[in-house]
C-alpha positions in Angstrom: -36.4 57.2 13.5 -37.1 53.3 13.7 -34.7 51.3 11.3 -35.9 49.5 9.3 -39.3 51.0 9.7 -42.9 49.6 10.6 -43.9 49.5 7.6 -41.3 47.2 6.8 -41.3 45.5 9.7 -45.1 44.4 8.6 -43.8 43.2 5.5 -41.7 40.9 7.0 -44.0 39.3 9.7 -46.9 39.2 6.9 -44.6 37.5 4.3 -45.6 33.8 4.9 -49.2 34.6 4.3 -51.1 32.9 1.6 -53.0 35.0 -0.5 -56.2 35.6 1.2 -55.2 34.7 4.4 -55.9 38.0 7.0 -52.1 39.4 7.5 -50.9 38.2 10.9 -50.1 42.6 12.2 -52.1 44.8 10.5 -50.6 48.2 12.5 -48.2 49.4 14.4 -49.2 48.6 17.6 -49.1 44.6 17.4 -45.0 45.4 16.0 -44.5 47.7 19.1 -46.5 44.9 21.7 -44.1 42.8 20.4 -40.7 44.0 19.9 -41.5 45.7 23.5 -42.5 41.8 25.1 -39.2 40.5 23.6 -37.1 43.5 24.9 -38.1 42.5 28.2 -37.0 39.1 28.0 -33.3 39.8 26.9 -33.2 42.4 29.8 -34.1 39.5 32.0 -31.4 37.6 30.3 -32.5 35.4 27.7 -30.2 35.0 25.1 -30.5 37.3 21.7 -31.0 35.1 18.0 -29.1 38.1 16.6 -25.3 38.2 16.3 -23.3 41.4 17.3 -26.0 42.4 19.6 -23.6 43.5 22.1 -23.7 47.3 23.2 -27.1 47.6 21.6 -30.2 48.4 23.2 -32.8 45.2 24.2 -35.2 47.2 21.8 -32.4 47.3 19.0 -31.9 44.0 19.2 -35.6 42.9 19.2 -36.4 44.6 16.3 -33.4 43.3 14.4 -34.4 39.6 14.9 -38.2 40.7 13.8 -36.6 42.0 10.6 -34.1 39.2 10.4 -37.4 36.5 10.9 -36.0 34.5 14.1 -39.0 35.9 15.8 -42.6 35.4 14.5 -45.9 37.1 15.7 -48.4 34.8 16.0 -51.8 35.3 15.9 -54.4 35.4 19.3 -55.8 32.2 18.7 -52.1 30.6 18.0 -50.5 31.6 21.3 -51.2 35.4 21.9 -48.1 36.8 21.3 -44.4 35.5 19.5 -42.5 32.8 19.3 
């Protein structure tokens, strides 16, 4: 089981919306496209915003800095992915 889950997850990227904005994920999949693209890039080296992320998994740790906020997903039209 994913910890913390996706429904929490969504709470978090959508937190910064304004009331009546349309929330930036509205399912799973844009949490798993995303967490997934980032996982890739800490295999491929890049550095992790998380501390202690040593001896955990590139997916571990992406999700942890979802949760945490030092990764935002940003809508198509903003740059098609995170930043």
């Amino acid at each position: 089981m994913l910890h913390p889950s996706y429904t929490d997850l969504m709470k978090v990227v959508n937190s910064e919306i304004e009331e009546g904005e349309e929330p930036v994920v509205s399912s799973r999949y844009s949490i798993v496209m995303a967490t997934s693209k980032r996982a890739r890039q800490i295999i491929a080296g890049d550095e992790a915003f998380v501390e202690n992320y040593q001896g955990k998994k590139p997916l571990s740790v992406a999700v942890e800095e979802l949760n945490q906020g030092k990764i935002k997903i940003l809508n198509e039209e903003e740059n098609g992915g995170y930043e």
